[in-house]
C-alpha positions as CSV (number, residue, x, y, z in Angstrom):
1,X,1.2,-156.6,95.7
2,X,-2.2,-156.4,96.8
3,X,-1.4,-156.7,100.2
4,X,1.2,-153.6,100.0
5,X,-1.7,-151.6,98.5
6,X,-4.2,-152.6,100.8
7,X,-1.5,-151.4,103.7
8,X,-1.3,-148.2,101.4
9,X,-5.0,-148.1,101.2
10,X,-5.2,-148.2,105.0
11,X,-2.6,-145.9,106.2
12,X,-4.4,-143.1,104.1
13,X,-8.1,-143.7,105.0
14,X,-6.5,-143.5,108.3
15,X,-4.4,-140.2,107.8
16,X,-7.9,-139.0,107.0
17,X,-9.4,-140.1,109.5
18,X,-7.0,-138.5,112.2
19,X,-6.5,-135.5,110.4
20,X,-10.6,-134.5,110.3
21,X,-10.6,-135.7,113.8
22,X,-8.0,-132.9,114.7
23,X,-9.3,-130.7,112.6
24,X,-12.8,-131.0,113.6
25,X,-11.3,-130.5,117.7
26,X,-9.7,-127.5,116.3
27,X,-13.1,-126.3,114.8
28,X,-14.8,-127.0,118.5
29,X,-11.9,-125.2,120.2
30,X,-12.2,-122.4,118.0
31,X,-15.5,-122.2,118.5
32,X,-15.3,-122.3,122.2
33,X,-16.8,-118.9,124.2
34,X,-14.0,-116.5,125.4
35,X,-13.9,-113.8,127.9
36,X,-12.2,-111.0,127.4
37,X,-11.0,-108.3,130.3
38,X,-8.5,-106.0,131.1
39,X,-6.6,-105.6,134.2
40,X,-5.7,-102.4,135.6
41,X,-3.0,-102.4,138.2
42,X,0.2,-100.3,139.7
43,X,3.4,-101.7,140.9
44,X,3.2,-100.8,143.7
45,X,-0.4,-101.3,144.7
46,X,-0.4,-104.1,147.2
47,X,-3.9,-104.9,146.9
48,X,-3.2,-105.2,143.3
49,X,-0.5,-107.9,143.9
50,X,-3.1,-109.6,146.4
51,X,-5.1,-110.1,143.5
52,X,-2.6,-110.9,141.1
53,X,-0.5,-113.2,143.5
54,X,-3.0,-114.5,145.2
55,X,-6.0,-114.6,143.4
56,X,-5.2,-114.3,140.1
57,X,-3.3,-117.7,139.7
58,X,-6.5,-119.8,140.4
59,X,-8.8,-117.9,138.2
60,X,-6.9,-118.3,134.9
61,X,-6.2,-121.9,136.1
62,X,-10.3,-122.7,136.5
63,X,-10.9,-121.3,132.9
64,X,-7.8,-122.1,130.9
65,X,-7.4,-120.5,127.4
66,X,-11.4,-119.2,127.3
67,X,-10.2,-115.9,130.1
68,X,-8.2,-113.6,128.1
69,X,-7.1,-110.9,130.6
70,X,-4.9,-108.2,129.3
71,X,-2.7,-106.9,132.4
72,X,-2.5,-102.9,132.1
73,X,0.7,-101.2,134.2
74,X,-0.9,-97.9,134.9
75,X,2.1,-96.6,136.3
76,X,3.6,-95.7,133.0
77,X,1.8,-93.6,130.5
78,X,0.0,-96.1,127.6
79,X,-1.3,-98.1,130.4
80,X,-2.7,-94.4,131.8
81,X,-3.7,-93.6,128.8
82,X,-5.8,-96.9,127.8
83,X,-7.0,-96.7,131.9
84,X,-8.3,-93.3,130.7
85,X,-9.8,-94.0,127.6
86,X,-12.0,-97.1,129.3
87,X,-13.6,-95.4,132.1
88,X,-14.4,-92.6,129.3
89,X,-15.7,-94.7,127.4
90,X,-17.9,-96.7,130.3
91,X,-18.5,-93.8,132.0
92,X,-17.1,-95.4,134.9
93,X,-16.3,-92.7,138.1
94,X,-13.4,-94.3,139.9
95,X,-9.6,-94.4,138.4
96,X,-9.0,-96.5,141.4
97,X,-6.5,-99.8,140.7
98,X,-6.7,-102.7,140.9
99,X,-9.4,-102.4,138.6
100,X,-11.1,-105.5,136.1
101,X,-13.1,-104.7,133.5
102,X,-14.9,-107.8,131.8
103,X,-17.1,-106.2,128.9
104,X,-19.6,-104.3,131.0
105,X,-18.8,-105.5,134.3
106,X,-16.5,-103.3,136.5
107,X,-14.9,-105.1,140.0
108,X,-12.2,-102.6,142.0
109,X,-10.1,-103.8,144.6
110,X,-8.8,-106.8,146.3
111,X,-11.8,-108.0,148.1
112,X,-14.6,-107.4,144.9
113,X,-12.5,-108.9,142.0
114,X,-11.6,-112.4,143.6
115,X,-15.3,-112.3,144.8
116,X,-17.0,-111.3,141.9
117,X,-14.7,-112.4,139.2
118,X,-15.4,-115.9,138.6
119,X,-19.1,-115.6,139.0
120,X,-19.2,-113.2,135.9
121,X,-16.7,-115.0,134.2
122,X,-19.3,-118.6,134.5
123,X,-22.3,-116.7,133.3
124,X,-20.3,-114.8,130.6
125,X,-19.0,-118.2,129.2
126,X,-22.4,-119.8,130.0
127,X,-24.0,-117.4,127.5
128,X,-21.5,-117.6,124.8
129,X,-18.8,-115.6,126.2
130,X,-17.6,-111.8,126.9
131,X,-16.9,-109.6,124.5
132,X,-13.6,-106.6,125.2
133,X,-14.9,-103.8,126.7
134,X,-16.4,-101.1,124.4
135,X,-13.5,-99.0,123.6
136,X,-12.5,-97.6,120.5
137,X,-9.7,-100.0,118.7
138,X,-9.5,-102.4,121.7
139,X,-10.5,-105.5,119.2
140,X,-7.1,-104.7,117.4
141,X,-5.1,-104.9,120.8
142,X,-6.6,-108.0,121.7
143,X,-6.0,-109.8,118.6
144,X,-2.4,-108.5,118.5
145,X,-1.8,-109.9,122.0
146,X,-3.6,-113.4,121.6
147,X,-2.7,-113.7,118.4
148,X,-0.3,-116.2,119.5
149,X,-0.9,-119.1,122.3
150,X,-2.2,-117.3,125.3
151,X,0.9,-116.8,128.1
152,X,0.5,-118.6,131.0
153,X,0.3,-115.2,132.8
154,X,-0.3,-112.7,130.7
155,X,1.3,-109.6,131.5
156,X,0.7,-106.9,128.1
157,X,0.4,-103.3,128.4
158,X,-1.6,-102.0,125.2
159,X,-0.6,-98.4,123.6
160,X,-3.2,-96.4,122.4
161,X,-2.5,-93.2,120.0
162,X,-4.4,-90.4,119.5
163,X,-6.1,-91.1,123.2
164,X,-5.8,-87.4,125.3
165,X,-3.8,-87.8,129.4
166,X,-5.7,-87.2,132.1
167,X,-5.9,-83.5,132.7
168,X,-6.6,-82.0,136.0
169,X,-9.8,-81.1,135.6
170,X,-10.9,-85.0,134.7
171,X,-9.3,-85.9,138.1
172,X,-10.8,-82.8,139.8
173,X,-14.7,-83.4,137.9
174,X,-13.7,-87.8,138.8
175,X,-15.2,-86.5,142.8
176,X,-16.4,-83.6,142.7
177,X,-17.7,-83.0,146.3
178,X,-15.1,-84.3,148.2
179,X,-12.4,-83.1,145.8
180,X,-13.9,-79.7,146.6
181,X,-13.8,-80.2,150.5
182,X,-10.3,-81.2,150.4
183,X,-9.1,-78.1,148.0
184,X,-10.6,-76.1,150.9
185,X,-8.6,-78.1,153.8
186,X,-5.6,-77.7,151.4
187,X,-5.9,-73.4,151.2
188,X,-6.7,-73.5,155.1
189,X,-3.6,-75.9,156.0
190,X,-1.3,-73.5,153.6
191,X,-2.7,-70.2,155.0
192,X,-2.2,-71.5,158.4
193,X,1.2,-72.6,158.1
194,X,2.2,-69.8,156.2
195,X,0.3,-67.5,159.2
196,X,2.6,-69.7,162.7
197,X,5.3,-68.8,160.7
198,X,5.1,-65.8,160.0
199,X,4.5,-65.7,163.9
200,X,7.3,-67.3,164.5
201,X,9.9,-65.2,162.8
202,X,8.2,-62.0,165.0
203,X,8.8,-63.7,168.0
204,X,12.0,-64.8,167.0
205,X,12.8,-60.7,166.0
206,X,11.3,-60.0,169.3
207,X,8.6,-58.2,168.0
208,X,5.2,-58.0,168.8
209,X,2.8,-59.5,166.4
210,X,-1.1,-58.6,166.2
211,X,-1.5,-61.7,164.4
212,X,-0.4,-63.6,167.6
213,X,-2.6,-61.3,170.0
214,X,-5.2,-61.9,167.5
215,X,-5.1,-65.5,167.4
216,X,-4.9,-65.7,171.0
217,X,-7.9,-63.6,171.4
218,X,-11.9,-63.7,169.9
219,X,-10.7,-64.5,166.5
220,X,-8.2,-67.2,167.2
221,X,-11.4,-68.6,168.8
222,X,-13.2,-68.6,166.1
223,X,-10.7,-70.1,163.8
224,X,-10.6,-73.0,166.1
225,X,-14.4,-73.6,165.9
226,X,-14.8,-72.9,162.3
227,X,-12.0,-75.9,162.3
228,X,-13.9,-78.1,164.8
229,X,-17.1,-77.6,162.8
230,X,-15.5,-78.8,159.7
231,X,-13.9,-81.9,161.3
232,X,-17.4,-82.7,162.7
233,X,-18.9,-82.5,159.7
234,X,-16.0,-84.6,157.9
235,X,-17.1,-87.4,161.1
236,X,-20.7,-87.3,160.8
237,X,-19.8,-88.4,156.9
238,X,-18.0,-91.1,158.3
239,X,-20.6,-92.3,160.4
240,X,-23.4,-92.2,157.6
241,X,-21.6,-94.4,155.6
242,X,-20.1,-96.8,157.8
243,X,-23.3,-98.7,158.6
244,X,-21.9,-102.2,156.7
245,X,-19.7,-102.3,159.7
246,X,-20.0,-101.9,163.1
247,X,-16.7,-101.5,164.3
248,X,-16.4,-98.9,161.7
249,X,-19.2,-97.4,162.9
250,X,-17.9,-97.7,166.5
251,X,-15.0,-95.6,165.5
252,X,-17.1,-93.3,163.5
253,X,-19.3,-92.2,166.8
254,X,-16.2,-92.1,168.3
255,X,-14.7,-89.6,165.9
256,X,-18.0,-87.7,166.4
257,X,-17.9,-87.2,169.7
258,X,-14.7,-86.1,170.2
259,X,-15.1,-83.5,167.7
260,X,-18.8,-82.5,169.6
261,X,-17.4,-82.4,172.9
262,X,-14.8,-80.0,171.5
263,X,-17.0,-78.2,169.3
264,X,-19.2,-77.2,172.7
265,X,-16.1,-76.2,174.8
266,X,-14.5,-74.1,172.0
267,X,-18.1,-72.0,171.7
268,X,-17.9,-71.6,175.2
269,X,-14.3,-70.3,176.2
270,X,-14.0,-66.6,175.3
271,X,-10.4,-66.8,173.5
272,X,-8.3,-69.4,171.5
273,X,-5.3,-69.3,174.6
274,X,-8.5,-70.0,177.4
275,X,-8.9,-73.9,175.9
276,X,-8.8,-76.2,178.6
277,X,-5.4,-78.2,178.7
278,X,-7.4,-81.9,178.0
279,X,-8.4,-80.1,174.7
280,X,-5.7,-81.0,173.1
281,X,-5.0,-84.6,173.9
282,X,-7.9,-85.6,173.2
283,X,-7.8,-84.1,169.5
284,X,-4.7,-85.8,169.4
285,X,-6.4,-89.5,170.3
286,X,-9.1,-88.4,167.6
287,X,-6.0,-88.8,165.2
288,X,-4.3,-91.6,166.4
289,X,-7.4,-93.6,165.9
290,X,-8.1,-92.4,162.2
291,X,-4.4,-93.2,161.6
292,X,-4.8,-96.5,163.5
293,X,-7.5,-97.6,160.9
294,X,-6.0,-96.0,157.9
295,X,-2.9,-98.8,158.9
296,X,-5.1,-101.4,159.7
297,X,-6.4,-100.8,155.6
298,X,-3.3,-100.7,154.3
299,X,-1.2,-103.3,156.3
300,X,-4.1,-105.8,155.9
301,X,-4.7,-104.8,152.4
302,X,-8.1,-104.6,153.0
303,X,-11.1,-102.4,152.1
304,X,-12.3,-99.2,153.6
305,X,-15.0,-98.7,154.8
306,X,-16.1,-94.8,153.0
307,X,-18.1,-91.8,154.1
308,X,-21.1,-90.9,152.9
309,X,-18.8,-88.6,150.4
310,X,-15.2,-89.4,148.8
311,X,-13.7,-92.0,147.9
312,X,-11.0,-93.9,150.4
313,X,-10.5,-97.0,148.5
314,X,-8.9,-95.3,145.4
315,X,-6.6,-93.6,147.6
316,X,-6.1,-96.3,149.7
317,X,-5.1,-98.3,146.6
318,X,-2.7,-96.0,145.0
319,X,0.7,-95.8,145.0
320,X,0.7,-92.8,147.1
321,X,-0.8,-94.9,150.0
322,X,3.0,-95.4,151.1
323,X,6.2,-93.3,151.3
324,X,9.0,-95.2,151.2
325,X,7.6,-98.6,151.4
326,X,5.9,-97.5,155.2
327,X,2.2,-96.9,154.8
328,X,1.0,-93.8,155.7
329,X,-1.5,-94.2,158.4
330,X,1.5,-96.1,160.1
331,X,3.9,-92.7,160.2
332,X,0.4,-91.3,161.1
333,X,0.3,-93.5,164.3
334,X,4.2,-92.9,164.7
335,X,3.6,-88.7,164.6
336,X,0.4,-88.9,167.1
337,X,2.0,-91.2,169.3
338,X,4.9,-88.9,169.9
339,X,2.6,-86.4,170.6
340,X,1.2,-88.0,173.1
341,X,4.5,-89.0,174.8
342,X,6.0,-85.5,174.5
343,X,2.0,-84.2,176.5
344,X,3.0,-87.0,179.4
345,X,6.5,-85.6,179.6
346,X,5.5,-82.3,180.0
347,X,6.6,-81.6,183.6
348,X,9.3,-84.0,183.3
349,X,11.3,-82.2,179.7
350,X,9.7,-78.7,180.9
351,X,6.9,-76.9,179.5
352,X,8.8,-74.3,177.1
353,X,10.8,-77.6,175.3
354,X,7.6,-79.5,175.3
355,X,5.9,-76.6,173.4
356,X,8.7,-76.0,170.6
357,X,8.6,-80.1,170.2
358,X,4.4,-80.0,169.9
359,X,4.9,-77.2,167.7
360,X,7.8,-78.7,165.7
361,X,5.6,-82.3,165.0
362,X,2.3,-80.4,164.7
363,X,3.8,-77.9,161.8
364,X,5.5,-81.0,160.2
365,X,2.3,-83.1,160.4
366,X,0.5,-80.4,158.9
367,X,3.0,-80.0,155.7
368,X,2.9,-83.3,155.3
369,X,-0.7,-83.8,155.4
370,X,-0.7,-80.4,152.7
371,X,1.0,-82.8,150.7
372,X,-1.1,-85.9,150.8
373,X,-3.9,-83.8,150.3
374,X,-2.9,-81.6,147.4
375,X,-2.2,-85.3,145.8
376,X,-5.8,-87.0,146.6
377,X,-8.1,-84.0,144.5
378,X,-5.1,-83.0,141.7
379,X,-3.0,-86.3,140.9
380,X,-5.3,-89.2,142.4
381,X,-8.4,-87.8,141.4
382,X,-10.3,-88.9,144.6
383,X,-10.2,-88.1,148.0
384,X,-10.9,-90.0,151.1
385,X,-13.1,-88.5,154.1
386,X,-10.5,-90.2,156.8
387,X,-8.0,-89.1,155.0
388,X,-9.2,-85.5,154.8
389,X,-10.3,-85.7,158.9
390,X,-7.1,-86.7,159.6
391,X,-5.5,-83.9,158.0
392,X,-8.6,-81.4,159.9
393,X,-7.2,-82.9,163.1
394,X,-3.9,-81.7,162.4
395,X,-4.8,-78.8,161.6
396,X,-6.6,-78.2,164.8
397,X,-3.5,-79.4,166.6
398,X,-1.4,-76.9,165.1
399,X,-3.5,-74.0,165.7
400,X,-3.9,-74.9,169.3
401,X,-0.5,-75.0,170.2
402,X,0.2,-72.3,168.5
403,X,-2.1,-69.9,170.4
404,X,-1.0,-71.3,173.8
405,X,0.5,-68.8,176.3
């Protein structure tokens, strides 16, 4: 009987035993530091599935349950929404994705976040953790998503009521200089193309048009200046800011001089139809080599190298960086290629066909790049100075055909 009781005796002092053990590891494990983020990304941002994909997976593996990372789809409105009320709320200029936020510290893009990341998250933890970001009722939506074991990968997209969209005016206030230069690009590319038309349906009438004799004369001269001076200054932007990188610079002087050299031959020839026949391809090379590194961003997922003014890497990084799947400076290189191969093939297809093609692809370029540049100031809500140069240089391209005899 005694010996039963003893046993008895023993598997409770034991019970005990175990269970304050567990208890007390719960205690410790509770009382671990945490750090707290959010994650901003798009679908179809690949350099935010180069973080996610590639990054992402070792990060959350290095710090376990102590990095709680709330992944935000901004494509749909409450991750919009909660995107919006953040950089309100830590006055943070840039609506760019992908986009990490770990209480005060702010990482954008695919080359800062797996670089940075980590580091912040060591000290955070090292000092007793990270606290969510400062935005209003963010505590609630991170107790309601870690209120149960953390997933191994995360993926929740928080709604927040009573949080106001992002108007135009936010995206338009989100850059203000460069926003403003590229409005100004957009009204000259839409007066322009609304102008060769308008040219083109009197030509077609057989009728004579003073707005043709007047862009092949003084004015049409000045026009194409006025353009040239603008694209030079859009270059010299480029060039200020590209000192981090020589190649970029390279290609920024390069940029620059072509626009210089036309800028000086332009102020010297008395009207818009006297430009010198090498004019023209060599605008047309300007713009092959900003599409060529716009591509070389987007196909590598890398980082852009900015201007002095703007903002390339949001734009880079949004879903409007492609159409159809096919990034943009890549149909960029396509359009400016053909070009070139329709300039060659002058003599060859005849002078008359090779015109109505250059004119065809240079009025097409031109609506298209209306359209990528009405979205960088009033949808993205930055705009990017090689962007906006490319755009200048089809511009040019389109008013210089158009004035040819």
């Amino acid at each position: 009987m005694f010996r039963s009781l003893r046993f008895i005796i023993t598997v409770i002092v034991a019970a005990v035993a175990l269970g304050g053990l567990l208890l007390s590891a719960s205690v410790v494990q509770a009382q671990r530091p945490v750090a707290y983020g959010l994650f901003f990304y798009s679908p179809s941002c690949p350099h935010c599935h180069e973080v996610m994909d590639n990054h992402w997976p070792g990060i959350q593996g290095e710090f376990g349950d102590q990095l709680r990372v709330l992944f935000v789809n901004v494509a749909i409105p409450e991750g919009s929404q909660l995107m919006l009320a953040t950089t309100s709320a830590l006055n943070i200029n840039s609506n760019g994705v992908p986009m990490l936020v770990l209480g005060s510290d702010v990482m954008i893009g695919s080359l800062e976040i797996p670089a940075r990341a980590p580091i912040v998250i060591r000290d955070g933890l090292a000092n007793g953790g990270i606290r969510p970001p400062a935005v209003p009722g963010i505590d609630q939506i991170f107790e309601q998503a870690f209120g149960a074991p953390v997933p191994s990968s995360p993926a929740i997209v928080a709604e927040i009521d009573a949080v106001e969209t992002l108007t135009v005016g936010d995206r338009l206030a989100a850059d203000p200089i460069a926003n403003t230069v590229a409005i100004a690009i957009l009204i000259g590319m839409v007066a322009s193309m609304g102008s060769v038309l308008m040219i083109s349906l009197q030509s077609l009438n057989q009728q004579t048009s003073n707005l043709l004799l007047a862009l092949r004369g003084r004015s049409g001269q000045r026009l194409l200046l006025v353009i040239t001076l603008v694209g030079l200054a859009l270059t010299v932007s480029l060039l200020a800011g590209s000192s981090s990188d020589l190649g970029v610079t390279a290609l920024a002087g390069f940029e620059v001089l072509i626009f210089a050299v036309a800028a000086v031959t332009i102020s010297r020839i008395p009207s818009a139809s006297a430009a010198p026949r090498w004019l023209l391809p060599l605008i047309v090379i300007a713009g092959l080599a900003v599409a060529g590194y716009l591509a070389y961003v987007e196909v590598t997922v890398s980082e852009a190298v900015c201007g002095a003014v703007g903002d390339c890497n949001t734009v880079q990084q949004s879903p409007y960086a492609r159409v159809l799947g096919i990034p943009v400076g890549v149909i960029g290189i396509v359009g400016y290629l053909a070009m070139l191969v329709t300039l060659g093939a002058r003599r060859l297809i005849g002078p008359r066909t090779a015109d109505a093609a250059l004119f065809s692809m240079a009025l097409f370029g031109t609506l298209f790049s209306a359209y990528l540049t009405f979205l960088e100031p009033f949808v993205i809500g930055a705009s990017c100075a090689w962007c906006l140069t490319s755009s200048i240089t089809m511009l040019l391209i389109l008013w210089l055909v158009a004035s040819r005899e």
